[in-house]
C-alpha positions as CSV (number, residue, x, y, z in Angstrom):
1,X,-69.5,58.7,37.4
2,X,-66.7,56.5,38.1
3,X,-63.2,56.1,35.8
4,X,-63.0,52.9,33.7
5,X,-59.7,51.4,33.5
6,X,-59.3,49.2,30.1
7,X,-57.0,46.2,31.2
8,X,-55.1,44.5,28.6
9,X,-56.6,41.7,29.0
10,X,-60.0,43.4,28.2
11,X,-58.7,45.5,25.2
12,X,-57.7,42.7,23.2
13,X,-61.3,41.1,23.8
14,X,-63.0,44.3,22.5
15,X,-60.9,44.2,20.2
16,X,-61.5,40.9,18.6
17,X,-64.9,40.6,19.7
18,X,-66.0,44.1,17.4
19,X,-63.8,42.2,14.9
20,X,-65.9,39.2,14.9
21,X,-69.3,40.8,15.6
22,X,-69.3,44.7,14.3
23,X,-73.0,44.9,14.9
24,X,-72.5,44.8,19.1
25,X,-70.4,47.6,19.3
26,X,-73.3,50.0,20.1
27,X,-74.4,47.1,22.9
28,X,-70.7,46.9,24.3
29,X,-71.1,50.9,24.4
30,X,-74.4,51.1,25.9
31,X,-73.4,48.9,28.9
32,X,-69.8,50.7,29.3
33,X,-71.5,53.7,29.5
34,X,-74.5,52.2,32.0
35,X,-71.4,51.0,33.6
36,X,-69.2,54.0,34.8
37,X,-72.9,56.2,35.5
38,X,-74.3,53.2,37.7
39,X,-72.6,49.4,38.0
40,X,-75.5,48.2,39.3
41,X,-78.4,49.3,36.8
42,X,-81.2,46.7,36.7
43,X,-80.2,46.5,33.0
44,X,-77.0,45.1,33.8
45,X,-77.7,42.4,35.5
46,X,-74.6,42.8,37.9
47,X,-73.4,39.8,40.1
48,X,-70.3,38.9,42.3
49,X,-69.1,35.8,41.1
50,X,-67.9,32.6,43.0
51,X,-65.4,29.9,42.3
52,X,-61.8,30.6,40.0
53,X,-63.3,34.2,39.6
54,X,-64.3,34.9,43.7
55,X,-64.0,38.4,44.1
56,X,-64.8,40.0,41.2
57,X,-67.9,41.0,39.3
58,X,-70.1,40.4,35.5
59,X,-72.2,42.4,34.2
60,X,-74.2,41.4,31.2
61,X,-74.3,43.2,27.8
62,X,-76.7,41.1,25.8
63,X,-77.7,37.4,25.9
64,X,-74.5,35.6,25.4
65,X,-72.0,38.7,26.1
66,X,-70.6,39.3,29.8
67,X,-68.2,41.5,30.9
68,X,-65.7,40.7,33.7
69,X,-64.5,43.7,36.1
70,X,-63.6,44.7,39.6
71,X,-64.0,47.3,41.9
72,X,-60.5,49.5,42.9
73,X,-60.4,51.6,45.5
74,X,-59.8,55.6,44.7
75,X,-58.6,57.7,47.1
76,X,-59.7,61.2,45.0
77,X,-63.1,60.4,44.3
78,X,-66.2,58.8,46.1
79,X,-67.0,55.9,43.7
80,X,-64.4,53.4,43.0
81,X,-62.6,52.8,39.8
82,X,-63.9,50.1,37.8
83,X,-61.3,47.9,36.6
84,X,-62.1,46.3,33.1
85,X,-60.8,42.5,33.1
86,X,-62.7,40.5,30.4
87,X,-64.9,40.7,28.0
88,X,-66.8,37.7,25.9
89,X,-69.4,35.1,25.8
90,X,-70.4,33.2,28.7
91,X,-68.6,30.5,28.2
92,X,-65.6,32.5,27.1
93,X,-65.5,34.3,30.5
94,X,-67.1,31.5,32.7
């Protein structure tokens, strides 16, 4: 199981996105938890993206929802961290 680290960024997205939509919480939950066990789950739909965002990765929660993270190297442990960097729509994200 690898450690999730809750960046700023991505904390004040959770934040207002549970605040806007209260019934994806369980979803957001779901996929943080399918998240630290296994990053690249079918479910998930993991992908490296391109572009402004080259180097890191999405993984999708539901339809519209994405969430924006990156692998960091740990020295303790097997598995990389997983660095939490956005979270939101596509085009929120995108």
């Amino acid at each position: 199981m690898r450690n999730l680290i809750w960046g700023a960024t991505f904390l004040r997205a959770y934040k207002r996105t549970i605040k806007k939509r209260p019934a994806q919480k369980k979803d957001i939950e779901k996929a943080l938890r399918l998240l630290a066990d296994d990053p690249f789950t079918p479910q998930l739909e993991t992908h490296k993206l391109k572009g402004k965002l080259a180097g890191t990765w999405a993984c999708r929660i539901s339809y519209d929802l994405r969430i924006i993270f990156d692998f960091i190297k740990n020295d303790k442990q097997k598995d990389d961290d997983i660095l939490l960097i956005e979270l939101g729509t596509h085009d929120e994200v995108y």
